[in-house]
Legacy VTK file of the C-alpha trace (Angstrom):
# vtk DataFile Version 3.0
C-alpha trace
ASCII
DATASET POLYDATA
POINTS 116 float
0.000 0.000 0.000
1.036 3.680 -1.068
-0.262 6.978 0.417
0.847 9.817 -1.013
-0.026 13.349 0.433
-0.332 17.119 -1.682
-1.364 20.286 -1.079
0.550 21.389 1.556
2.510 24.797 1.767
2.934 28.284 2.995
-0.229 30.262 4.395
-0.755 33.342 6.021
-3.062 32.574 9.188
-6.674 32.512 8.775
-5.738 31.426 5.375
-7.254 28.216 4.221
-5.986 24.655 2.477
-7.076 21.513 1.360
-4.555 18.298 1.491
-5.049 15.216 -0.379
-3.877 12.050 0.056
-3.812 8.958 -2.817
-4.147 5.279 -2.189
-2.549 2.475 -4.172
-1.973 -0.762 -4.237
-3.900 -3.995 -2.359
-6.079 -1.561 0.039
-8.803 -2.637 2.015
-11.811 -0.913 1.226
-13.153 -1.150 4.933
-10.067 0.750 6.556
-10.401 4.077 8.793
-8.163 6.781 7.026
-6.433 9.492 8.990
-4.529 12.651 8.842
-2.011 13.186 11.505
0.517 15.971 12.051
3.979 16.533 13.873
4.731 19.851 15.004
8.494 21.290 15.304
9.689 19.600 18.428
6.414 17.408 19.069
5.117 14.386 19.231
2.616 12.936 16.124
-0.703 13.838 17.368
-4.148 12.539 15.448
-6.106 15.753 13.535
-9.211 13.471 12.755
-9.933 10.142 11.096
-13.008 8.713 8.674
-14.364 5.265 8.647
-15.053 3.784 5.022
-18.734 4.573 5.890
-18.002 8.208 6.513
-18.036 8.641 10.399
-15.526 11.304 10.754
-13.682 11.835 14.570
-11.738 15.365 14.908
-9.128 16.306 17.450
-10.189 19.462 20.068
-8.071 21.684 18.358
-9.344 21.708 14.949
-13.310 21.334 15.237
-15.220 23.581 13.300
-12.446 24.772 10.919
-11.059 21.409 9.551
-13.151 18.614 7.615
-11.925 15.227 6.851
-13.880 13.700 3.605
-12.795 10.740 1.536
-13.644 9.595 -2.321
-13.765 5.541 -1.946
-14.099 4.886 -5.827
-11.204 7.465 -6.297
-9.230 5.706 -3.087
-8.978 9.475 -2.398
-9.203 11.250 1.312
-9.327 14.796 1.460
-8.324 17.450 4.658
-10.021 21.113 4.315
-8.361 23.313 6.869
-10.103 27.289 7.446
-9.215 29.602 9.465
-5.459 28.251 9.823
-3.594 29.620 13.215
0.568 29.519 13.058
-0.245 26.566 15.898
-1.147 24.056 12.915
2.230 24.460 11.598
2.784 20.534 10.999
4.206 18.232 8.696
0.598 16.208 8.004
0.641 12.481 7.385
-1.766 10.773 5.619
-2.458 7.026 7.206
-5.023 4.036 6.558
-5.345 1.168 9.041
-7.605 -1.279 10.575
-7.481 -2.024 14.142
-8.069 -5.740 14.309
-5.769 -6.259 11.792
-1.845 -6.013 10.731
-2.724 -3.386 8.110
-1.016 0.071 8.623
0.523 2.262 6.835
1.594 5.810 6.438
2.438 8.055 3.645
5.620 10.442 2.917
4.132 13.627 5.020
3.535 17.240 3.401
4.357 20.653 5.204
2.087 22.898 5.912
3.611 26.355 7.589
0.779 29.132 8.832
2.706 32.289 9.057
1.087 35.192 12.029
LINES 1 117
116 0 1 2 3 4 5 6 7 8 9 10 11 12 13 14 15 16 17 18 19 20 21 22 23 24 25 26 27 28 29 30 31 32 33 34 35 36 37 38 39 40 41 42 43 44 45 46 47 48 49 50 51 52 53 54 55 56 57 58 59 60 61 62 63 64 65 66 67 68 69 70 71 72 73 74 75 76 77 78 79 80 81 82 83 84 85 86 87 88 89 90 91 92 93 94 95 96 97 98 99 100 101 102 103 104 105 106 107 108 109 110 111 112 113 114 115
């Protein structure tokens, strides 16, 4: 399995962006898919995950200005960030697993920087 993110970059804050993340290779169709991020000295935190049947989960800090969406028949899932702060500064990792099972992976990462 391949994920491979886009669409990060520079943004002034309240700016907004959208990252994408492709899919490839033997991929279960009944996965969750996630975007994480990893801040400049700190730890990988989640940003929000969506089931294959679209129930979405979000982290505190980015409810009501980020939404997670995913394109099954394009293998496709999608992070819309408004109303960026300098605080979501991140590299953001795309990642699809399923719990019960030995199936987890992670993609390459894309920076995002929110400049005050």
């Amino acid at each position: 399995v391949q994920l491979v993110e886009s669409g990060g970059g520079l943004v002034q804050a309240g700016g907004s962006l959208r990252l994408s993340c492709a899919a490839s290779g033997s991929i279960f169709s009944d996965d969750v898919r996630g975007w994480y991020r990893q801040g400049p000295g700190k730890q990988r935190e989640l940003v929000a995950t969506i089931t294959s049947r679209g129930s979405t989960n979000y982290a505190d800090s980015v409810k009501g200005r980020f939404t997670i969406s995913r394109d099954n028949a394009k293998n496709m899932v999608y992070l819309q960030m408004n109303s960026l702060k300098p605080e979501d500064t991140a590299v953001y990792y795309c990642r699809t697993f399923i719990a019960i099972l030995s199936y987890d992976y992670w993609g390459q990462g894309t920076q995002v920087t929110v400049s005050s």
